[in-house]
C-alpha positions in Angstrom: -16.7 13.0 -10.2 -19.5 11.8 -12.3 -18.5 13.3 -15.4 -15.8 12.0 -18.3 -14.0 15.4 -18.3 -10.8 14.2 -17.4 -7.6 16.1 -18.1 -4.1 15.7 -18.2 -2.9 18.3 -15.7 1.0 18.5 -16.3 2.5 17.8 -19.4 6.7 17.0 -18.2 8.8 14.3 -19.0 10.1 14.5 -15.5 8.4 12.1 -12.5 5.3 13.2 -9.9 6.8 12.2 -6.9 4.0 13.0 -4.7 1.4 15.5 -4.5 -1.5 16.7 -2.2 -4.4 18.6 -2.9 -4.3 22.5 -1.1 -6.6 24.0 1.5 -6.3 26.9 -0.7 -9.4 26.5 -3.4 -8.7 25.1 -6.7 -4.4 24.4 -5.8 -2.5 21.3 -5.9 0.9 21.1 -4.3 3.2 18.7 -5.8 7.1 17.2 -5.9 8.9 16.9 -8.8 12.1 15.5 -10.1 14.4 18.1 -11.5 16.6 15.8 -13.8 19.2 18.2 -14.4 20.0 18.9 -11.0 19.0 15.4 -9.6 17.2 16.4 -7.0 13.4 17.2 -6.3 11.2 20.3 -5.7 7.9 21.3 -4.5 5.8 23.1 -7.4 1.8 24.7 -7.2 -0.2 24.5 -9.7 -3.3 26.9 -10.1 -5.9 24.5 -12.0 -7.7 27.4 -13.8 -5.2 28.9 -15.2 -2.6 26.4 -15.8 0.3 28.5 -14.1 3.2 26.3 -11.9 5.3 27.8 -9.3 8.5 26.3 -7.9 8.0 27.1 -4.1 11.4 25.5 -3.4 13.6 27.7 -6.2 17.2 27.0 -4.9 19.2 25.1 -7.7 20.6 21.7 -7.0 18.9 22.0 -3.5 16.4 19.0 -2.7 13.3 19.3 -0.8 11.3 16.7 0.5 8.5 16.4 3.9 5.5 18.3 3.5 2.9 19.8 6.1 -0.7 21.4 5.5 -4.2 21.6 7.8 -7.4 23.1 6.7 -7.2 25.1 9.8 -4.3 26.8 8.7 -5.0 26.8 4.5 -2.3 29.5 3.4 0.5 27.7 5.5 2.4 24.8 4.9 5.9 23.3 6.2 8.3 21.5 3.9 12.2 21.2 4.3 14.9 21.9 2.1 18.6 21.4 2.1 19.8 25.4 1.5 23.0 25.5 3.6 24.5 22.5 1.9 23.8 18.9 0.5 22.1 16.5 3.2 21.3 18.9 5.7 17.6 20.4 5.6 16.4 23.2 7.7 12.5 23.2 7.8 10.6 26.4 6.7 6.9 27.4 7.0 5.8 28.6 3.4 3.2 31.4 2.6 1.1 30.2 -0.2 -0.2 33.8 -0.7 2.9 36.2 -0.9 5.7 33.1 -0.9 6.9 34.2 2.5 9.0 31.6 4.4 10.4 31.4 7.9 12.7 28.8 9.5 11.1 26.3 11.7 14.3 24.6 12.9 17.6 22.5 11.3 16.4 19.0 11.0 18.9 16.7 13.1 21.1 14.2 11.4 20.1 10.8 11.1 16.3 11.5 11.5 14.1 9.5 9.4 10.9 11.1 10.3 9.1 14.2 11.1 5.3 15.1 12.1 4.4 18.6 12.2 1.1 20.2 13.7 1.6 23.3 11.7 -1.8 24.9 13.9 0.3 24.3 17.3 3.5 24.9 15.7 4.6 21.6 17.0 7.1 19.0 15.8 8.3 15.8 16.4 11.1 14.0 15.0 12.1 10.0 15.2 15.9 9.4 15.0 18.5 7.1 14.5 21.3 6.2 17.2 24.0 4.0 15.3 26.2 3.7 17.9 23.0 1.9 20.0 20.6 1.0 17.3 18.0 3.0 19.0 15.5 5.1 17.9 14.9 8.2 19.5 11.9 10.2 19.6 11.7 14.0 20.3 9.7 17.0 19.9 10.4 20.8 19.5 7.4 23.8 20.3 8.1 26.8 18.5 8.9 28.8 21.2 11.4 26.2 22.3 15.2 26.8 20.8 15.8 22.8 21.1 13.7 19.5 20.6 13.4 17.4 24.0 13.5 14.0 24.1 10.5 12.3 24.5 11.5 8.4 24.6 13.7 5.9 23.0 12.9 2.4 21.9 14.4 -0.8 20.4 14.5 -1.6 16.5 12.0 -4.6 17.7 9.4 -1.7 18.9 7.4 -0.2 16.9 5.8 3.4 17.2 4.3 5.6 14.4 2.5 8.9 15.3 -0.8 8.9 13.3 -2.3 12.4 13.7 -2.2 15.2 16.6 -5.7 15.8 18.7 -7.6 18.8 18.2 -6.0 20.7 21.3 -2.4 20.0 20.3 -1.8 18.5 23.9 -1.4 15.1 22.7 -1.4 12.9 19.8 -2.7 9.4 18.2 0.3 6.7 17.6 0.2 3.3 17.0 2.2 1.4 19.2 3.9 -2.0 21.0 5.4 -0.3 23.8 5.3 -2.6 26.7 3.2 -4.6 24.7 2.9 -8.0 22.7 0.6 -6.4 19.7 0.4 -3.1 17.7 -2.4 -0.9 19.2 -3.7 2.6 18.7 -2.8 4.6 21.9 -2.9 8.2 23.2 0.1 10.1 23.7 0.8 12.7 26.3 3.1 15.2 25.4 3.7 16.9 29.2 3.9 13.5 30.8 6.1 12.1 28.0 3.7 8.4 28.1 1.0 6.6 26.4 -1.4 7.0 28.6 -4.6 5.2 26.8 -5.2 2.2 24.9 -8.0 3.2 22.6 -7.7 -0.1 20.2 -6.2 -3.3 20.4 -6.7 -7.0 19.8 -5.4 -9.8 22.0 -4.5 -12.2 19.1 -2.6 -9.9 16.0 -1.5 -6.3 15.6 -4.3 -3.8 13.8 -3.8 -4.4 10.7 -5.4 -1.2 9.2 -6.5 1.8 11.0 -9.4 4.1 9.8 -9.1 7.5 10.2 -10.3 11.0 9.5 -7.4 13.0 9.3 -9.6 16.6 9.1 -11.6 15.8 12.3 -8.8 14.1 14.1 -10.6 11.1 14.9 -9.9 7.6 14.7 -13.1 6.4 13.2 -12.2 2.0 13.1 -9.4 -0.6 13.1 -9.1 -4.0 11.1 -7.3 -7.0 12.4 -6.5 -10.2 10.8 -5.9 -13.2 12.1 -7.4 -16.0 11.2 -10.4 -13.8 9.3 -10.6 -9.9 9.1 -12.6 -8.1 12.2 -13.2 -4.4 12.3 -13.7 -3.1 15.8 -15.9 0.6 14.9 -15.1 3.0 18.1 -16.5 6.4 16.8 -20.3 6.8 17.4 -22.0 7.1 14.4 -20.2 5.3 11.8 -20.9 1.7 12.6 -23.2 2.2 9.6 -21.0 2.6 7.3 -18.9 0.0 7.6 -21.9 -2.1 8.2 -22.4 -1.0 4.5 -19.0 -1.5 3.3 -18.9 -4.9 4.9 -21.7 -6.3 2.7 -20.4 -5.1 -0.3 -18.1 -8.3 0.0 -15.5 -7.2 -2.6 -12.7 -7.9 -0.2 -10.6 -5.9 2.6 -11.3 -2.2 2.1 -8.9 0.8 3.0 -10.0 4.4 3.4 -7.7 6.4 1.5 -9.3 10.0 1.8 -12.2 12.3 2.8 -13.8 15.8 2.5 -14.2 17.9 4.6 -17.6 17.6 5.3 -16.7 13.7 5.3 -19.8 13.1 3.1 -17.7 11.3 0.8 -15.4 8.8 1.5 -12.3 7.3 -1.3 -11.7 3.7 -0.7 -10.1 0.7 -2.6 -11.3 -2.8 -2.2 -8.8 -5.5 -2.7 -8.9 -9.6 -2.1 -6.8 -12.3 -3.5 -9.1 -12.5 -6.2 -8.3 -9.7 -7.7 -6.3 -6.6 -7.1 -7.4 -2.9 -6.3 -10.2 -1.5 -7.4 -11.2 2.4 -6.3 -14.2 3.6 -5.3 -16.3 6.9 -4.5 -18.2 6.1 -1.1 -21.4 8.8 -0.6 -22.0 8.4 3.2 -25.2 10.1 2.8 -26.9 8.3 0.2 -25.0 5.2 0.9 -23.8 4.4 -2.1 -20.2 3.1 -4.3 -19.3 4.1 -7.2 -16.7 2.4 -9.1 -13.8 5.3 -10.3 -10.9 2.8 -11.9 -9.2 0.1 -11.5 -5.4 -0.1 -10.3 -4.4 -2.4 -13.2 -7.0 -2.4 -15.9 -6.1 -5.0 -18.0 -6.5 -7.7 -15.1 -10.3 -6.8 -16.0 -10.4 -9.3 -18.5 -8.8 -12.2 -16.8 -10.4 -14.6 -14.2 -8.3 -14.9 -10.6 -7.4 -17.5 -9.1 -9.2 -17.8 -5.6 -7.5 -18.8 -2.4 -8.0 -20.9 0.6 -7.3 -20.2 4.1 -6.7 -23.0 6.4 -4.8 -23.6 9.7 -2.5 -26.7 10.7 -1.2 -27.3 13.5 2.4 -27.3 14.6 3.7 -28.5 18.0 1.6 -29.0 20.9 -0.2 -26.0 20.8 0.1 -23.7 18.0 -1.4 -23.0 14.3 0.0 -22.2 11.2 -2.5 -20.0 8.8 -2.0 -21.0 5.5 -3.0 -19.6 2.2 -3.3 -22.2 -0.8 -4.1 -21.0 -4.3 -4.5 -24.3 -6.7 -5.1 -24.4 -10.8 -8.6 -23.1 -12.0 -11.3 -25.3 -11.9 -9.1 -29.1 -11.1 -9.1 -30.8 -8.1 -6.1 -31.1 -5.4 -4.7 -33.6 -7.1 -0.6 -33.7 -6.7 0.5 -30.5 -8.6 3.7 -29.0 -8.9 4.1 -26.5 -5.8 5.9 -23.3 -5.6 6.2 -22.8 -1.6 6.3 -18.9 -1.8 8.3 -17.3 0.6 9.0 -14.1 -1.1 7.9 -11.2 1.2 10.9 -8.3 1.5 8.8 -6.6 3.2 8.4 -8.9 6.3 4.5 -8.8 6.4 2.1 -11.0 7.5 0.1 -12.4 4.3 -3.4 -11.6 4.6 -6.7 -11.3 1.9 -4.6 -9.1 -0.5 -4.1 -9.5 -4.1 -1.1 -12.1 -4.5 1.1 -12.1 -8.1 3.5 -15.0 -7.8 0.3 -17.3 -6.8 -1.8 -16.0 -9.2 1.3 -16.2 -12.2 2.7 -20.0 -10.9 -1.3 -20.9 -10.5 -2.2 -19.7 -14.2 0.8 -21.9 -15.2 -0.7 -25.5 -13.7 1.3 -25.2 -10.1 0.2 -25.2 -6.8 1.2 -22.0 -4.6 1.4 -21.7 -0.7 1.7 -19.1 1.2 1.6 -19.3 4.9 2.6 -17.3 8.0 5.7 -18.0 9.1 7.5 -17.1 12.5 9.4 -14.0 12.3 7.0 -12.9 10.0 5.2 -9.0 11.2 1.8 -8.4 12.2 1.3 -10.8 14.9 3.4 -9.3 17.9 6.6 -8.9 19.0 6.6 -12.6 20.4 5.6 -14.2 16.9 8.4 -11.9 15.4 10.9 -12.8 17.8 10.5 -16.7 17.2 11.9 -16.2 13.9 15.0 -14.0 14.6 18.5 -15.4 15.0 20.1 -18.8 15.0 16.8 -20.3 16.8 14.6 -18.8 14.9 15.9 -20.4 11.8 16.1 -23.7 13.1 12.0 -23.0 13.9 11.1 -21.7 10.2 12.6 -24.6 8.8 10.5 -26.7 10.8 7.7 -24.6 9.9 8.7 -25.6 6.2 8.6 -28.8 6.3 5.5 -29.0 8.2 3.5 -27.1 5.5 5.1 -29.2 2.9 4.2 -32.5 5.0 0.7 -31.5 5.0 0.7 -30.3 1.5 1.8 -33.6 0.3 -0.6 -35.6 2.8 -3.4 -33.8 1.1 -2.5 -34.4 -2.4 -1.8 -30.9 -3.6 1.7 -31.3 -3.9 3.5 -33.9 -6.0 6.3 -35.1 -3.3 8.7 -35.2 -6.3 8.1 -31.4 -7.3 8.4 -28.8 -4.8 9.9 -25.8 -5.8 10.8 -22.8 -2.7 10.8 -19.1 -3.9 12.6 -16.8 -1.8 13.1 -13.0 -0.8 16.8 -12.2 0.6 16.1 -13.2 3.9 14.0 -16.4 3.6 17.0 -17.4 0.8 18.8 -18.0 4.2 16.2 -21.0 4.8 16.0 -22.1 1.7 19.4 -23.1 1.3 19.3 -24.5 4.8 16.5 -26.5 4.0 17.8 -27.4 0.7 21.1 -28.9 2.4 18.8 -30.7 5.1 16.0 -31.8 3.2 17.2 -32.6 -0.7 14.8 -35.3 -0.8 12.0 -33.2 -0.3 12.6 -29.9 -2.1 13.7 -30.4 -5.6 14.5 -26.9 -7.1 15.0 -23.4 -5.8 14.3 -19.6 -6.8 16.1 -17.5 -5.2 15.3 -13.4 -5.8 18.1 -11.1 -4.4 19.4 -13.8 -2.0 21.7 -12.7 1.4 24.8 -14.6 0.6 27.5 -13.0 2.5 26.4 -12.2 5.9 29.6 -10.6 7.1 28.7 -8.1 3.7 25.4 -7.2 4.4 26.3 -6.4 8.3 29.4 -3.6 7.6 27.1 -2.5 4.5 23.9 -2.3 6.3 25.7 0.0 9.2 26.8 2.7 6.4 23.1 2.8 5.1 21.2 6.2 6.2 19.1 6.6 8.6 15.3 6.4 7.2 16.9 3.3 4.4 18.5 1.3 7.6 14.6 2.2 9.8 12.7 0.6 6.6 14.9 -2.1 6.3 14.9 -2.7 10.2 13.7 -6.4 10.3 16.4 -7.3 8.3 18.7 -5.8 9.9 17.8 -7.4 13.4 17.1 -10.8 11.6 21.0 -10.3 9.8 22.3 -9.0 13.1 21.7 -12.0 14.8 23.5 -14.9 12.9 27.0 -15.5 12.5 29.0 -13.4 10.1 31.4 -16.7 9.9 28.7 -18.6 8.4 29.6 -18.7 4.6 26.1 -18.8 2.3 28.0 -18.9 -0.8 29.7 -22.0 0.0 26.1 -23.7 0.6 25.0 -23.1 -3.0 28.2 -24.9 -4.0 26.4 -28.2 -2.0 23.0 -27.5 -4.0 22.8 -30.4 -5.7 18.7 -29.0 -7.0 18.0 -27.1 -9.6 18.2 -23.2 -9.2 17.3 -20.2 -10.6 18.9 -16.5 -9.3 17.9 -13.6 -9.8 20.9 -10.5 -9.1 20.8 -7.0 -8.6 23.3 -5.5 -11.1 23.4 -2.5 -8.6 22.8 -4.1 -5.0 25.8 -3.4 -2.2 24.5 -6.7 -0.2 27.3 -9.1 -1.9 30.1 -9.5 -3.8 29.0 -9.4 -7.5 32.1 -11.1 -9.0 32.3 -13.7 -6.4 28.4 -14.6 -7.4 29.8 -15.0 -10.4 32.4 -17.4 -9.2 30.5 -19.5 -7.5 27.9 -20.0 -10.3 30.3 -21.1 -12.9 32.0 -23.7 -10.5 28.2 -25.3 -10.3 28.4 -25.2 -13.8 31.9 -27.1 -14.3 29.9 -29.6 -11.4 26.6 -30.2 -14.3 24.5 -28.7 -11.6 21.2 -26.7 -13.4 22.2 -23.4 -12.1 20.7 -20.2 -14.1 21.9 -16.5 -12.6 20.4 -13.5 -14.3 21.5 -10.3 -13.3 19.5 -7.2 -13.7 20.6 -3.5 -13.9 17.8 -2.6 -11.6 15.3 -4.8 -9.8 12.2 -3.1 -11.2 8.5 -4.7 -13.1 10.1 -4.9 -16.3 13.1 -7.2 -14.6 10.5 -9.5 -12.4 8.2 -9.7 -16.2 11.5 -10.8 -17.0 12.3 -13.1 -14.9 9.0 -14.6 -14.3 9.1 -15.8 -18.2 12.4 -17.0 -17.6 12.1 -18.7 -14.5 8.2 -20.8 -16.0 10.7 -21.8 -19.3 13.8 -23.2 -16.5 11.0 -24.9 -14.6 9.1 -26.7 -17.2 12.4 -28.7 -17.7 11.0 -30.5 -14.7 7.5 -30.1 -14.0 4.5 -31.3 -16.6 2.9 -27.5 -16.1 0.5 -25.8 -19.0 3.4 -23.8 -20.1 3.0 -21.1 -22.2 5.9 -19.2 -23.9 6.0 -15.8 -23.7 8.7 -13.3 -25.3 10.3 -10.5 -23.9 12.8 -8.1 -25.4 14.5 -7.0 -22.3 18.4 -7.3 -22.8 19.9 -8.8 -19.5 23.6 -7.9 -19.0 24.2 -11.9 -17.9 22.9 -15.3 -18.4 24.6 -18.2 -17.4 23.6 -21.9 -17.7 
């Protein structure tokens, strides 16, 4: 820190999957893809003298999960799968002599695991498939068996943070028996939450600030309709005093040391996206370390706009609206952005699609839809099943209203861009409402609902626990219902974008469909990627600006790509 002495510590084709710093001086423990073997390993490297050690040397054997505390510096836990493929027994690991003793065979269908190596403690979250529910239990080293602690619903949610100092209970974040995400303490003996230590009576916390050495939870951040940070640990009201006038947007505490003199944070807003920085609590003091995507330094972003509307009686809709540099509201093409797979709320954070449509003369909304999480379990709930539909398409329409009643958009070019669940609105809304929404992006869309529910059942347990809001949202609507036979009745413009590789529909049936809406002269482009990653959206994004300038008078720009797509269909 301070000095321009960096160096390239390992030289390997092969990909850094994670890594963590050691309590053991001058040691970083790392994963690492092993190509040959598929499958990845945990490695130490010695920084003085260059030397790497595979701690995990069992060949075609995966390891993954990893476990340290400074209390405990020449211990860690990891797991590896040494009787046979997919089934991981985890081991305590000497970092001195390489010594390793088994902790306990990790039960099937868990998706996570915390481990308080100094108590020799363990929890592990589970999946029930037969029930959907999630199951929670915890083994003590001296015990032979884990115990069950609790179960919960896919619409709970429940993540263990960090384990207090006397290993009798631990810090979670939680929505048990409760609207809004909190941060609660856990008691292991009586099997309860049984303090509230943070909440907010109008959105779940949104970011939780923590000191993982000391075992503290120093602050929380919620946002609603702006960002409050409730400070609960004496003594550091200070510092984010400090932080907060810095006014570079929402800030996240990544790490500490362990004195906790200095602090690594990121600051982030939709003006521009990460930036990292070295906090010195004593001096109080940033200094700027890099930036997550350099060459965005030379560019200007596009600011946002909050604003609420109502809708109904009594209820607000937070918008965010992100308009051409420097003009006036003044009917612009709109791109209605919908695309969030990962079911958050949108907040201050550093938006692409707005920022790419904006730079291109559109208009780009974003707004906080029902079903959407971060605001409760009731806010959720409003958007799931056949009811919940019905409401986010009003939703629609009411941003759209007010959009055009302002003068941002033009009422004869609004374009909806989608994720694979909101695609199930858009084409509702598109049937509904052709007047109003003339062309249609669709990224990955769900299109055969009785597909996605057999395929989403066969998924394991930690991809089907990611995925779980769209599972619940999928689960509720009616398998009958035929998607594909609705883009047959677009009569819009529309522009798909496939996953060569995705189990969610019927590739050749896609196909099918997009060809009859050809033989019909409907505007209908599919591209169809190999694998959905930045290259593919760069892609796409070029591809999609070039089919929408057909329509809209935009600034467009023509950039070339070289990326060979495996189809194209007009």
């Amino acid at each position: 820190m301070g000095k321009n002495d960096d160096r390239e510590l390992i030289d390997s084709d092969e990909d850094i999957i994670d890594y963590k710093w050691s309590f053991v001086p001058k040691k970083i423990l790392f994963f690492q893809k092993v190509s040959q073997q598929n499958v990845n390993h945990l490695f130490i490297i010695y920084l003085i003298t260059g030397l790497i050690r595979d701690l995990t040397p069992f060949y075609g054997r995966d390891a993954k999960h990893l476990f340290l505390d400074n209390r405990v510096p020449d211990e860690i836990y990891c797991s590896i799968e040494i009787q046979k493929e997919g089934v991981f027994d985890l081991f305590s690991i000497n970092l001195k002599n390489g010594a390793t003793e088994k902790i306990m065979t990790i039960p099937d269908n868990t998706f996570e695991i915390k481990a308080d190596i100094f108590h020799k403690i363990i929890i592990i979250s589970s999946l029930r498939k037969k029930d959907m529910k999630i199951t929670y239990s915890i083994k003590l080293h001296q015990n032979e068996n884990p115990a069950e602690l609790f179960t919960m619903t896919l619409s709970d949610y429940f993540r263990i943070i960090s384990f207090y100092e006397d290993g009798k209970s631990f810090f979670a974040l939680s929505n048990l028996n409760k609207n809004f995400i909190s941060l609660v303490k856990f008691d292991i003996e009586q099997k309860k939450e049984i303090d509230t230590l943070i909440t907010s009576d109008r959105s779940d916390i949104d970011e939780l600030y923590f000191n993982y050495y000391k075992r503290i939870p120093l602050a929380a951040a919620f946002d609603s309709i702006k960002r409050e940070i409730n400070v609960i640990e004496n003594g550091y009201k200070e510092d984010f005093d400090f932080l907060n006038r810095q006014k570079k947007g929402i800030y996240r505490l990544h790490s500490t040391d362990l004195k906790n003199e200095k602090w690594i944070i990121s600051f982030e807003s939709y003006e521009s996206p990460k930036s990292y920085y070295l906090y010195n609590r004593l001096e109080k003091k940033i200094n700027i370390l890099f930036l997550e995507n350099p060459a965005m330094d030379k560019y200007k972003p596009i600011k946002s706009q909050p604003f609420t509307i109502k809708f109904g009686e009594n209820e607000k809709l937070l918008l965010f609206v992100t308009i051409p540099q420097q003009q006036e509201a003044e009917n612009f093409p709109l791109i209605l952005n919908l695309y969030n797979p990962e079911n958050r709320k949108y907040g201050f954070e550093f938006e692409p699609f707005c920022q790419f449509f904006s730079s291109r003369g559109f208009a780009c909304i974003t707004f906080q839809y029902s079903g959407i999480s971060g605001f409760g379990k009731e806010k959720y709930t409003k958007g799931v099943g056949k009811d919940g539909i019905k409401r986010r398409e009003e939703e629609i329409i009411n941003v759209l209203k007010w959009a055009i009643d302002r003068n941002i958009a033009h009422p004869q070019q609004i374009t909806i861009l989608s994720d694979p669940i909101n695609s199930i609105h858009s084409m509702h809304l598109i049937q509904t409402n052709s007047d109003m929404i003339q062309s249609l992006i669709l990224i990955d869309p769900a299109l055969d609902i009785k597909k996605i529910k057999s395929t989403l059942q066969t998924r394991d347990a930690l991809t089907l626990f990611e995925n779980r809001y769209e599972y619940l949202f999928i689960n509720n609507m009616d398998e009958k219902e035929d998607i594909l036979s609705i883009i047959k009745k677009i009569h819009c413009p529309a522009i798909l974008m496939l996953n060569k590789k995705s189990d969610l529909y019927d590739y050749s049936k896609v196909l099918e469909i997009i060809n009859s809406s050809k033989v019909m002269n409907k505007d209908m482009l599919m591209v169809a990627y190999p694998e959905m990653d930045r290259s593919a959206f760069s892609d796409f994004l070029m591809r999609t600006e070039n089919f929408l300038t057909r329509y809209y008078n935009t600034d467009y720009i023509e950039l070339k790509t070289e990326n060979k797509m495996e189809i194209d269909i007009r």
